[in-house]
C-alpha angles and dihedrals in degrees: 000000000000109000089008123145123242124247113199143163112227118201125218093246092042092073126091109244126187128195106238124234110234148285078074102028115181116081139265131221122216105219115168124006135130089292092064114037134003114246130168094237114046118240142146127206142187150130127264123201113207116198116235113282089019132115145203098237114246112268144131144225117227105184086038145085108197132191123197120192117199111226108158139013126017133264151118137297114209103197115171091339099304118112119228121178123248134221147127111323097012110137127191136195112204115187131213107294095012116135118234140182125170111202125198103224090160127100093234130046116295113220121193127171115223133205118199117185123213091036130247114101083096091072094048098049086049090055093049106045143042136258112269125184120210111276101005111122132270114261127219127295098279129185123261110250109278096239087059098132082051101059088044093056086045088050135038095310130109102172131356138178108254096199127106090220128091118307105286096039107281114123125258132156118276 
């Protein structure tokens, strides 16, 4: 059918995943985005594990409304400075230009799946991290690339904490 849209199953060893450097640690799968399936809206989805004691540094998208949706672990959701907490079944908006962090407080790893519309965080998280394949073990902390601020700039970001401390600048461990 010619402009239709796809419709597609997706298994959970079909999607690209990439360890993540720290501060978050753990790793994300890119599930559904441009490169996957045709839709009329652009979007991309997928799900990010953070490691205990680990955070999504604070940032924002300016060109894009996210929604994260809390399936395993505990922790904190830092949105526009305010602190919510985090848990299963937990599920945030996040409108154009608002900050965001996402803190694991839990003793064990915290996974959210994210939706971004329109798409792009896909291409970020591949230029940060590296290739993972399911079931292959985690490898050591590593550093996040040195030109960071500069992938974020080229992606879905319009402003993001460079520190390795807590979200907001203080220090914490990652």
């Amino acid at each position: 059918m010619d402009g239709a849209t796809d419709a597609r199953v997706i298994q959970p060893d079909e999607a690209r995943s990439f360890w993540q450097p720290v501060p978050a640690n753990g790793f994300v799968r890119c599930i559904l985005d441009e490169s996957v399936v045709r839709a009329d809206t652009p979007f991309a989805m997928g799900m990010q594990t953070v490691d205990p004691g680990c955070h999504v540094r604070e940032h924002d998208h300016p060109a894009q409304e996210e929604i994260i949706h809390f399936v395993a672990g505990t922790g904190t959701i830092r949105l526009d400075g305010a602190e919510h907490p985090a848990r299963p079944g937990t599920t945030v908006f996040i409108g154009k230009g608002r900050r965001h962090a996402f803190i694991n407080t839990g003793e064990g790893p915290m996974t959210f799946v994210w939706v971004l519309m329109p798409g792009g965080l896909e291409r970020f998280f591949a230029a940060i991290g590296r290739p993972r394949q399911e079931g292959e073990p985690a490898p050591a902390p590593f550093a996040r690339p040195a030109n960071v601020a500069e992938i974020e700039r080229n992606t879905v970001f319009g402003w993001a904490d460079q520190s390795l401390g807590r979200p907001g600048g203080g220090s914490g461990s990652t």
